[in-house]
Residue, then its C-alpha position, 0 to 999 in steps of 0.5 A: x654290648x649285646x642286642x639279641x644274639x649281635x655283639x655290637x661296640x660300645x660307646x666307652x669301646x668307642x671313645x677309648x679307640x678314638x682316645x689312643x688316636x686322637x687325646x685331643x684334637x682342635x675343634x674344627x677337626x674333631x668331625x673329621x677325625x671321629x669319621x676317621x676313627x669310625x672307618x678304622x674299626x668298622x671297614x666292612x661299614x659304610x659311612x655317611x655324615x650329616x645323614x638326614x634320615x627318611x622324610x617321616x623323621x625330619x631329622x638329621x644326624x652327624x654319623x650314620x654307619x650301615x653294617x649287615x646286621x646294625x645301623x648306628x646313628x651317632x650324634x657327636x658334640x665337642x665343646x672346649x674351654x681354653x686349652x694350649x698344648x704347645x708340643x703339639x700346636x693345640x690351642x682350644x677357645x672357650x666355647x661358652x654358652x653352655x646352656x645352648x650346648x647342653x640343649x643341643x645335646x639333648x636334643x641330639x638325644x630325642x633326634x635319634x630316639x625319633x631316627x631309630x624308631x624310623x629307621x630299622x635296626x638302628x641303634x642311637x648315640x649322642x656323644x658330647x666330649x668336653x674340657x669344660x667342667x661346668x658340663x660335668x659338674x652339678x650346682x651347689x645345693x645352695x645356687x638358685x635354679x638355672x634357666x636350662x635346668x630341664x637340660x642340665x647333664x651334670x654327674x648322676x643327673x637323671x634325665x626324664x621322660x618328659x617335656x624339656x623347656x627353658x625357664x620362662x626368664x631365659x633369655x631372647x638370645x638364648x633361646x635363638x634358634x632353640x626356642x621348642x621344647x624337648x620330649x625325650x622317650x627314655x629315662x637317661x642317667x648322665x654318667x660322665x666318663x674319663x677320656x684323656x688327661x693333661x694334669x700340667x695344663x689349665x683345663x686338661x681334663x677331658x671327659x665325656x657323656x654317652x647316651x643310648x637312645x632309649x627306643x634305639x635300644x629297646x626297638x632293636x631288642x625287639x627286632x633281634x628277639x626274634x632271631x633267636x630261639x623262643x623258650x615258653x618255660x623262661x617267662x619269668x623275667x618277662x611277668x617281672x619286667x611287665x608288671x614293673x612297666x605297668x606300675x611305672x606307667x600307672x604313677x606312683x602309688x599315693x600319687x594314683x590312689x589319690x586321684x582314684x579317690x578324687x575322680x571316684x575311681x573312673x576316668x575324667x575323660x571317658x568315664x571308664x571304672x576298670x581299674x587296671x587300665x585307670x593310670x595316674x597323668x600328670x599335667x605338667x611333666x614329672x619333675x621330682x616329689x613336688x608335681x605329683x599332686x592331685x591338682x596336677x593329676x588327671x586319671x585317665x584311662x591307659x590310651x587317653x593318658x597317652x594321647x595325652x602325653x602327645x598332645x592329641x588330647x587336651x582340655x580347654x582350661x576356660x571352658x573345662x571341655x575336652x579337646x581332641x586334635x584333627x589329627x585323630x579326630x577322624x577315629x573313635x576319639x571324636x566322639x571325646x571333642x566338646x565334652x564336659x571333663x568330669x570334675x572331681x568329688x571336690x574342689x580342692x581336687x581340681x586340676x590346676x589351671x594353670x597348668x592346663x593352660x601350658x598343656x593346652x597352649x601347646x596342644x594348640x601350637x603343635x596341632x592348630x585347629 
């Protein structure tokens, strides 16, 4: 794996060194022996476990190994189900609970996004090694929704940028401890790999799921672009890759065509009408097909789509007036806070309550007046 002109070791280069070492090892000793696999091919890096990051990221993660050129923060689960081995006094318990295991893992992912955005050169790894094939496997088409569908990591399951949370049945004692949602920066596809194999014994299968933190990968692309040479002539994939990121981020087409048509081509919050910069905002997160509807659509102008992401800009269902959060309310945004939301050509094109409500509900929990 290549960031700029740095060869750095993969995940898969990784697990496969930890594999011929350790094929399986009993839970309480898993973190001892990734430590010790770490050391063995990286001796010229210093280690520290349960690194707890710069006080802006508030986070902490298992791993964190420091090289000349490139930090690697690695976050690493181990779940089991029954599993014995006699000839080599291994006997794993069923760890269960794999709603909770598969939130911890997501949220694992979004910890290291927030430590590799803080900590330069750094590059983030969540890591989640299993025997339980429930990890792995997705539901059959037929079985109803799940309570940890936002977290589920299921072969080709696509992760996507957005807000992650439990459905609103899930229980008191599943949601102990885990009850905030998650917001991931990246888009991750759950590609499962094979780590070892005991094909005599119930559970024997092993697998694994790596991740690289989006921002991670990305920030570092960034950094290391710099030291190599700059070629004027080779912007070719750089319009490509520009344009692309523009049309993600204005919605998709229909989706954003119908809102220009529903707010009269300009933006419900500033009335800006230039339409390069007028993108289509989902209320509630993105999550297939069905929520790119116009009642769950906002157009907004580029900046105020993404305040609005963070939960810095948001409107009061009740009254249908725009909130702006203290945080920024000291800035050009003030101006914003108690203004009337333009309302749409039409009053099938009103933007949902309900969901304004989640959005406004949560803006309030996480920036309080």
């Amino acid at each position: 794996m290549t960031f700029g002109e740095i060869t750095v070791l993969s995940i898969d280069e990784f697990m496969s060194s930890l594999a011929k070492r350790h094929p399986v090892f009993i839970s309480r000793g898993h973190k001892k022996h990734v430590a010790e696999t770490i050391k063995a091919i990286w001796p010229s890096a210093t280690l520290e476990e349960d690194y707890k990051g710069p006080e802006t990221a508030g986070q902490k993660v298992h791993f964190f190994i420091r090289d000349r050129e490139v930090n690697i923060a690695i976050n690493f689960r181990y779940k089991t189900n029954r599993f014995e081995l006699d000839e080599r006094g291994v006997k794993l318990t069923d760890h269960g609970a794999q709603d909770q295991g598969r939130y911890d893992f997501v949220s694992d992912l979004a910890k290291l996004e927030q430590i590799s955005d803080e900590v330069t050169k750094t590059i983030g790894w969540a890591i989640i090694l299993t025997n339980d094939a429930g990890y792995w496997n997705p539901l059959d088409e037929n079985t109803p929704q799940t309570v940890d569908h936002d977290f589920r990591i299921s072969e080709t399951k696509v992760l996507n940028k957005s807000k992650l949370e439990w459905l609103p049945n899930a229980s008191e004692g599943t949601r102990k401890n885990r009850d905030r949602p998650v917001f991931l920066n990246g888009v991750y596809k759950c590609e499962w790999k094979n780590y070892s194999s005991f094909p005599d014994q119930k559970n024997g299968t092993f697998r694994y799921l790596g991740l690289i933190a989006s921002s991670a990968s990305d920030g570092f692309n960034a950094h290391t672009a710099s030291l190599s040479t700059f070629d004027p002539s080779n912007n070719e994939d750089g319009r490509t890759w520009i344009l692309r990121n523009i049309a993600q981020r204005r919605g998709q087409q229909k989706f954003r065509d119908e809102l220009l048509k529903a707010y009269s081509d300009s933006c419900a919050i500033t009335g800006c009408e230039v339409l390069d910069v007028l993108e289509a905002a989902h209320i509630s997160p993105f999550r297939g097909d069905h929520t790119n509807h116009v009642t769950n659509g906002l157009l907004l102008r580029a900046d105020i789509h993404t305040l609005f992401d963070c939960r810095k800009i948001s409107i009061n269902p009740e009254t249908m007036k725009i909130w702006v959060s203290p945080e920024i309310q000291n800035s050009e945004y003030q101006s914003f806070h108690g203004k009337e939301l333009s309302p749409p050509i039409a009053a099938g094109y009103r933007p949902s309550e309900q969901a304004l409500k989640a959005h406004y509900n949560e803006c309030i929990i996480v920036h309080p007046e």
